[in-house]
C-alpha positions as a Markdown table, in Angstrom:
| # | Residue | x | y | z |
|---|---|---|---|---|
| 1 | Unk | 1.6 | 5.2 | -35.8 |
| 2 | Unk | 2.5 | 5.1 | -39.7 |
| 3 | Unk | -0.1 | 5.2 | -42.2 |
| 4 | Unk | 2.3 | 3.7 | -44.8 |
| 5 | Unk | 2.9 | 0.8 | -46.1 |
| 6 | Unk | 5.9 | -1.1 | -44.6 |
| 7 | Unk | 7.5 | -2.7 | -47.5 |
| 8 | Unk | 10.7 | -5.3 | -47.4 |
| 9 | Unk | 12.1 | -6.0 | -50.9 |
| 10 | Unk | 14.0 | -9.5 | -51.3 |
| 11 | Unk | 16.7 | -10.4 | -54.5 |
| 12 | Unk | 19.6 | -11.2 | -54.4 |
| 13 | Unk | 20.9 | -9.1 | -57.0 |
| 14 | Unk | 21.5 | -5.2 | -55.4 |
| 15 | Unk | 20.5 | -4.2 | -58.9 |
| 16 | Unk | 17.3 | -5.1 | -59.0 |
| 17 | Unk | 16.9 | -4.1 | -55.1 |
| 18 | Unk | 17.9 | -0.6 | -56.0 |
| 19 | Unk | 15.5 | -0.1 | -59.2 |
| 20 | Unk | 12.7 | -1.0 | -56.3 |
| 21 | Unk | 14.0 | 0.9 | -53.5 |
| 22 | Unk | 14.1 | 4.2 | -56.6 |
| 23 | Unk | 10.4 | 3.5 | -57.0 |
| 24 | Unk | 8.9 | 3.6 | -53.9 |
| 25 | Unk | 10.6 | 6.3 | -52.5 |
| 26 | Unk | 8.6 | 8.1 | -55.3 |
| 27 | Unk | 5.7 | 7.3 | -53.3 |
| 28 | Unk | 4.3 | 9.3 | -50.0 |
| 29 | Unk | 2.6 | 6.2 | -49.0 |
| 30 | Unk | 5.1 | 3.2 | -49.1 |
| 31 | Unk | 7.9 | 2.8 | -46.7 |
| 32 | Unk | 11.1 | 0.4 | -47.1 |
| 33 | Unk | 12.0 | -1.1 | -44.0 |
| 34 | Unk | 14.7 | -3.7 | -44.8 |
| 35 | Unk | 16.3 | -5.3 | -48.0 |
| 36 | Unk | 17.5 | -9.1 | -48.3 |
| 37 | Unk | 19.8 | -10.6 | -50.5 |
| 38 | Unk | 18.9 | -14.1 | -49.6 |
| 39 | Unk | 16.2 | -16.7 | -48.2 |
| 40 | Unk | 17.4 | -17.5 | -45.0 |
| 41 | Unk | 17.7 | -13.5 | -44.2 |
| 42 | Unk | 14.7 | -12.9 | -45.3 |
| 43 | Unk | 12.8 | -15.1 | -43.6 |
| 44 | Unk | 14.8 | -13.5 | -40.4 |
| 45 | Unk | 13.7 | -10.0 | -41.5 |
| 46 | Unk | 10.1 | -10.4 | -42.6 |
| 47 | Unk | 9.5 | -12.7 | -38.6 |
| 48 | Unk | 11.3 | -9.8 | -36.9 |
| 49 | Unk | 10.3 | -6.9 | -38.8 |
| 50 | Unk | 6.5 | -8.3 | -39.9 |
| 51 | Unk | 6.7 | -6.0 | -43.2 |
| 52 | Unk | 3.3 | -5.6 | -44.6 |
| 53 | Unk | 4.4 | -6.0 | -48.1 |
| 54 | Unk | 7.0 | -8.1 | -49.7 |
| 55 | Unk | 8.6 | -7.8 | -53.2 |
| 56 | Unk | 10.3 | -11.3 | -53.5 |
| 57 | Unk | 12.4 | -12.8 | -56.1 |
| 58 | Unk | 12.0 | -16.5 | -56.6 |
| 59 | Unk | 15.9 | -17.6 | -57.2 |
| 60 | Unk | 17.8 | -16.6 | -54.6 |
| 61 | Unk | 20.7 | -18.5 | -52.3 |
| 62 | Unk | 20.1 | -20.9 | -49.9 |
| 63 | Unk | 16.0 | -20.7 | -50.5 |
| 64 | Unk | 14.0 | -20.0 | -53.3 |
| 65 | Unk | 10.8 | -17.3 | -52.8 |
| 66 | Unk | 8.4 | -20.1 | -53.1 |
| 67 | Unk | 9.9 | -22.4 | -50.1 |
| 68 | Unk | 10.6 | -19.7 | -48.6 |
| 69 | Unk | 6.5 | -18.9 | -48.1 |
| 70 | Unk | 6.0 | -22.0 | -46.5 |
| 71 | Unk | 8.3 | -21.5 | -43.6 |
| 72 | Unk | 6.3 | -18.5 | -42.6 |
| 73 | Unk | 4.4 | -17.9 | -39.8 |
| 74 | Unk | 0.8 | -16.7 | -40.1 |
| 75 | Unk | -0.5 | -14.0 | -40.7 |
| 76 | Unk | 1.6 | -13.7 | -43.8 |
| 77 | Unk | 2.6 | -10.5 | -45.7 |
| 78 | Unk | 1.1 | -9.9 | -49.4 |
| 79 | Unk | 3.2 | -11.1 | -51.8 |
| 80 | Unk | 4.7 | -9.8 | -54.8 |
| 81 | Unk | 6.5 | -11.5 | -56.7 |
| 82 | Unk | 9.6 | -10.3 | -58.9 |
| 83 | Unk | 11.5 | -12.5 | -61.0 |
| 84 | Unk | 13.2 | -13.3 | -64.4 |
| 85 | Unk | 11.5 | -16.2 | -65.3 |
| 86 | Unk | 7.4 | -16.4 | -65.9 |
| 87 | Unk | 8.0 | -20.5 | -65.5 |
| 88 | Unk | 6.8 | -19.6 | -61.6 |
| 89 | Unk | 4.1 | -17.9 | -62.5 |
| 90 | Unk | 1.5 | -20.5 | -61.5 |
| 91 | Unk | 3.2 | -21.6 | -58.0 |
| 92 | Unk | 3.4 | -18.4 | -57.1 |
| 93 | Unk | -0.8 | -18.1 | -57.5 |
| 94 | Unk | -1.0 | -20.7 | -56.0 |
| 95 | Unk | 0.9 | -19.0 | -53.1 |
| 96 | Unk | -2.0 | -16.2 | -53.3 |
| 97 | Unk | 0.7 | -14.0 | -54.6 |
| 98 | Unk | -1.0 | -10.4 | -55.2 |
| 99 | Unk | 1.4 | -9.7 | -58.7 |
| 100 | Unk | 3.5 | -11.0 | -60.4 |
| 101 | Unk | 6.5 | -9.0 | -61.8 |
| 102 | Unk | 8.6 | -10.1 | -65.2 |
| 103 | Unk | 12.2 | -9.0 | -65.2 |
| 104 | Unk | 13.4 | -6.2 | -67.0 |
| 105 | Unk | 10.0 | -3.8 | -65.7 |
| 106 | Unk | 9.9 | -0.3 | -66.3 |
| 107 | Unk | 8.0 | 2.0 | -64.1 |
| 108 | Unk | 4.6 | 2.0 | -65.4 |
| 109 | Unk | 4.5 | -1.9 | -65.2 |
| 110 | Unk | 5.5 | -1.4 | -61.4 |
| 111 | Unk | 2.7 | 1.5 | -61.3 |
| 112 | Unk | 0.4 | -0.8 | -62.5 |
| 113 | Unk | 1.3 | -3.3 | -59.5 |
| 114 | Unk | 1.0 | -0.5 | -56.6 |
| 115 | Unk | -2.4 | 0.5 | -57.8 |
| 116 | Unk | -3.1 | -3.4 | -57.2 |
| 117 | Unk | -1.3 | -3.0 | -53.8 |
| 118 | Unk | -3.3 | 0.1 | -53.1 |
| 119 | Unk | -6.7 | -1.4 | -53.7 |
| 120 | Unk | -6.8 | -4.7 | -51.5 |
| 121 | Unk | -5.0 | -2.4 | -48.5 |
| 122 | Unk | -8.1 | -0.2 | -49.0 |
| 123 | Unk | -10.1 | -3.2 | -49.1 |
| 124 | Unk | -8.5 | -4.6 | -46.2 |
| 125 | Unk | -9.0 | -1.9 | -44.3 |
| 126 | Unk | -12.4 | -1.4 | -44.6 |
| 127 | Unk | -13.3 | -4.5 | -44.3 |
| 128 | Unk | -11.8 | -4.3 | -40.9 |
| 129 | Unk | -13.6 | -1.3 | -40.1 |
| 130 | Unk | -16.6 | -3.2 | -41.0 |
| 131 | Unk | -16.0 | -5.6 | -38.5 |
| 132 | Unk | -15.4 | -3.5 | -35.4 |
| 133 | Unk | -18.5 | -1.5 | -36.2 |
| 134 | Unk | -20.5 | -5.1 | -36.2 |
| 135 | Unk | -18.7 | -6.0 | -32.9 |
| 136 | Unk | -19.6 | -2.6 | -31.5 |
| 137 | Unk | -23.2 | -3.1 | -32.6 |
| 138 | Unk | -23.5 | -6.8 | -31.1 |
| 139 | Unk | -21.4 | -5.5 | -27.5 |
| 140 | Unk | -24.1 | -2.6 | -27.3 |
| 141 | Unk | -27.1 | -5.2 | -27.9 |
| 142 | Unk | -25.5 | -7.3 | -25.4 |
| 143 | Unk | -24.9 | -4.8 | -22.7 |
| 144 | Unk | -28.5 | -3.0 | -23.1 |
| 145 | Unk | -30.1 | -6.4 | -22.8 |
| 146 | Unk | -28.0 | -7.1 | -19.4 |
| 147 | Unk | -30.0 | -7.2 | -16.1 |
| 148 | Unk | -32.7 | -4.6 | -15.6 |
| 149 | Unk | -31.2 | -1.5 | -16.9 |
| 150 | Unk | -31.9 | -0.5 | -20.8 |
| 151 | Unk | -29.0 | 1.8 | -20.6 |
| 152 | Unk | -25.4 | 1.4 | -21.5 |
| 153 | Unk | -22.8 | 0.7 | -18.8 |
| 154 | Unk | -19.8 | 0.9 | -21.3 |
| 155 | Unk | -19.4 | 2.5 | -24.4 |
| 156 | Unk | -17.4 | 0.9 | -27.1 |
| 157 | Unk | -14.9 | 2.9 | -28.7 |
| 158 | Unk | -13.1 | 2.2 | -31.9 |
| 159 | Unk | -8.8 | 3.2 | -31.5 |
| 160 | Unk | -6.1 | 2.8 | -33.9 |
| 161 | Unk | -8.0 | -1.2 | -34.8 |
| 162 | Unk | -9.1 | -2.1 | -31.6 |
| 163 | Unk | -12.2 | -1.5 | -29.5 |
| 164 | Unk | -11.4 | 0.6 | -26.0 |
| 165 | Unk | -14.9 | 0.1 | -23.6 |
| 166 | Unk | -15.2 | 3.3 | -21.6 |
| 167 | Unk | -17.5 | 2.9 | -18.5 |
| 168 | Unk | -20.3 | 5.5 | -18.5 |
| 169 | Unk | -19.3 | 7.6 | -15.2 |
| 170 | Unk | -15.9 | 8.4 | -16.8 |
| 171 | Unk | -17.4 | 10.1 | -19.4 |
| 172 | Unk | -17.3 | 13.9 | -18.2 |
| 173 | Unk | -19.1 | 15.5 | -21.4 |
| 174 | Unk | -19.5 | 14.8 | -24.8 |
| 175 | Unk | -19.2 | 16.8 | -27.9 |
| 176 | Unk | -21.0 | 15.7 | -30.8 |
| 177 | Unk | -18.8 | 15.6 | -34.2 |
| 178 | Unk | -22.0 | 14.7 | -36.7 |
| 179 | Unk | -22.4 | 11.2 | -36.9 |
| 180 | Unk | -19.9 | 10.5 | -34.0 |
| 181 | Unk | -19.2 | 12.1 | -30.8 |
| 182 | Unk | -15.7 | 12.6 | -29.2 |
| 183 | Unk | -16.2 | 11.9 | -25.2 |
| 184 | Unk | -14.5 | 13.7 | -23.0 |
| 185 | Unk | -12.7 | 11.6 | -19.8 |
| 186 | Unk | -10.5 | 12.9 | -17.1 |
| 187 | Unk | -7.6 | 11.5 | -18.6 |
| 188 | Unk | -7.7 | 12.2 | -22.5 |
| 189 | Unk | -10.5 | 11.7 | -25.0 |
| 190 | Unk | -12.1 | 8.9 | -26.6 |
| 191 | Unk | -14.3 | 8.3 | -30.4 |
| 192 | Unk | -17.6 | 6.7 | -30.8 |
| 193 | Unk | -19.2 | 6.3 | -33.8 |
| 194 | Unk | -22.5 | 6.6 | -32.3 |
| 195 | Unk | -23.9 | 10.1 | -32.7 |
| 196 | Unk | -25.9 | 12.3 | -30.0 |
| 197 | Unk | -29.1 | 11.2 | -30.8 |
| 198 | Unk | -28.2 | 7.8 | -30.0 |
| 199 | Unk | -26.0 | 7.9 | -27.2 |
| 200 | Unk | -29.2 | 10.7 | -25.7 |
| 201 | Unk | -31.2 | 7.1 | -25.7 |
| 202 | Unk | -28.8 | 4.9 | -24.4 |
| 203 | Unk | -26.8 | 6.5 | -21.8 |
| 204 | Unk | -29.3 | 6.7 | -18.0 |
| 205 | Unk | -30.3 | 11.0 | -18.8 |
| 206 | Unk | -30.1 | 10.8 | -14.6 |
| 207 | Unk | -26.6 | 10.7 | -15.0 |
| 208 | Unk | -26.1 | 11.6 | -18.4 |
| 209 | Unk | -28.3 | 14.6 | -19.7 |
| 210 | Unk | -28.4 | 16.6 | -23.2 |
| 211 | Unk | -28.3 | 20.1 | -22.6 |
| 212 | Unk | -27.8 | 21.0 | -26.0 |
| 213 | Unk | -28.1 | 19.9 | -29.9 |
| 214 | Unk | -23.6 | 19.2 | -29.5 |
| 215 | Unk | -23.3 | 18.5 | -26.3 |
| 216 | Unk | -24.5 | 16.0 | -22.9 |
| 217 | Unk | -22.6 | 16.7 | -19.9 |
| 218 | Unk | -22.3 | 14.3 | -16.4 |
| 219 | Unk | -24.9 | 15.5 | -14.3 |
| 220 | Unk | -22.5 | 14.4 | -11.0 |
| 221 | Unk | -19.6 | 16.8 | -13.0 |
| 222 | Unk | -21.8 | 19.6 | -12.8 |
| 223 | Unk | -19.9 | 22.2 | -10.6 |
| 224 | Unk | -22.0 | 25.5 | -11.5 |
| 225 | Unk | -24.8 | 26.7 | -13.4 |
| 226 | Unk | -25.3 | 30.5 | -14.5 |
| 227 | Unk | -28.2 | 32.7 | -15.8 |
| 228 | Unk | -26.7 | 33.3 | -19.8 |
| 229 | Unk | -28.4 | 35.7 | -22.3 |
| 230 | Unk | -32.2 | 34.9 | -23.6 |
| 231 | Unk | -33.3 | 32.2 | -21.2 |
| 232 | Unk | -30.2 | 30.1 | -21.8 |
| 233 | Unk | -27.5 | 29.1 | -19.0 |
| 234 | Unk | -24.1 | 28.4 | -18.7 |
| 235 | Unk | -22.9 | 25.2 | -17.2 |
| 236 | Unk | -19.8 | 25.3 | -15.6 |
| 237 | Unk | -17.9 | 21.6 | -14.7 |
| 238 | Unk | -15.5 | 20.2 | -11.9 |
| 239 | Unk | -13.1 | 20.1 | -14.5 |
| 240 | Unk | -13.2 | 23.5 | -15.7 |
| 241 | Unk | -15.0 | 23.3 | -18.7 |
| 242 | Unk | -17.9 | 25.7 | -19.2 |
| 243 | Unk | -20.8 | 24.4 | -22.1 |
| 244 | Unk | -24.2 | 26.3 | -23.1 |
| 245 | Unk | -27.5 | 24.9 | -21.6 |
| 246 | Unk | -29.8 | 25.7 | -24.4 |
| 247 | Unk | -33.4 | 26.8 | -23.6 |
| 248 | Unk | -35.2 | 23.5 | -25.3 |
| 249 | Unk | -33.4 | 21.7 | -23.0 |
| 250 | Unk | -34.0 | 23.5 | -19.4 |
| 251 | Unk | -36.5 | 22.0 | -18.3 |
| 252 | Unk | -34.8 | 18.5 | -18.4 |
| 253 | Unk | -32.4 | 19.7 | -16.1 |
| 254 | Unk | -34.0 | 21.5 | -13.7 |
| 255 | Unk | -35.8 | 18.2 | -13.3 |
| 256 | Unk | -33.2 | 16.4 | -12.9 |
| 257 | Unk | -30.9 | 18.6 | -10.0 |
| 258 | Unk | -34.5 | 18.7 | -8.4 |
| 259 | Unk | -33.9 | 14.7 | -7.2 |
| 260 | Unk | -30.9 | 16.4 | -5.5 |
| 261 | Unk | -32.8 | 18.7 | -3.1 |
């Protein structure tokens, strides 16, 4: 997936399309997807295409910029507006526009613009991440206070915007990665912002057990164990990963495989 900005410019006059077009391709982090020369086409473009930024004239054939808004369907692009005439200026507010661009502009009045671009995509995007970390808290209050158990049955995982829920006994080992952990599945791997310490609390240590400071491992994946150097052990799993068993943490585990016998 992209991590620029997809960008359809709208005028009708190829001039003003190509001055732009020379702009932004200038820039690492802005990419043009489509150019219209008038209304009709680019109401076609941006429903097809959903560009995440607009640069729209205001007098063009067949539609002007502002009707054209109105026949859009949520959620909308951001808006910026280019024109000739500054007689728009206040319908185009009105239209939450994000700029609002006078004809002729050189390129430090269109800088000026992208750094204004730049900021509410930044803000934008973390207030999104915001959001997913509050869901992620509310689904792990949720789960914990489920039935009997005080221990997670799913672990949220935040993917490319969207929250993936992992069940617990597909979770094979996990690495810690500071203040999140990457967990390890049959298929692939998975991110949670929740770090070792916390996932040690919430995750059953009968089936889930720390055996060292960066890693828990699934006590049913455990395939091997081996004598290491200085009282420490070497875990070997089903999958053919092999991880540390660090002495602070021995005695947990022998405890554990000792319900087995």
């Amino acid at each position: 997936m992209s991590n620029k900005i997809s960008v359809l410019i709208a005028d009708d006059e190829p001039v003003a399309r190509q001055v732009i077009s020379h702009f932004l391709q200038k820039e690492d982090d802005f990419e043009v997807v489509a150019e219209c020369g008038d209304g009709l086409d680019t109401i076609e473009k941006i429903e097809s295409l959903k560009p995440q930024l607009v640069f729209l004239d205001i007098e063009m054939p067949e539609i002007s910029g502002i009707e054209l808004i109105s026949q859009l369907n949520a959620p909308l692009p951001t808006i910026v507006f280019v024109t000739a005439y500054n007689k728009y200026a206040v319908q185009a507010f009105e239209e939450n526009a994000l700029d609002y661009i006078l004809k002729p502009f050189d390129e430090e009045r269109f800088s000026k613009a992208l750094i204004r671009i730049r900021d509410k995509f930044k803000a934008r995007i973390n207030s999104e991440a915001n959001k997913l970390d509050d869901l992620l808290s509310v689904f792990e209050e949720i789960l914990i206070g489920k039935g009997d158990s005080k221990y997670l049955k799913k672990v949220g995982c935040k993917h490319r915007g969207v929250i993936k829920f992992v069940p617990v006994e597909e979770v094979i080992w996990v690495e810690s990665e500071g203040a999140f952990c990457k967990l390890h599945l049959s298929k692939g791997m998975q991110i949670t912002n929740l770090s070792i310490k916390q996932l040690e609390g919430l995750l059953d240590p009968t089936t889930h057990l720390r055996i060292h400071k960066s890693h828990m491992v699934n006590v049913d994946q455990i395939d091997s164990i081996e004598p290491y150097f200085h009282g420490e052990y070497m875990i070997n799993l089903k999958a053919g990963k092999t991880l540390k068993l660090s002495r602070g943490y021995k005695d947990r585990l022998e405890f554990i495989l000792n319900q087995y016998k």
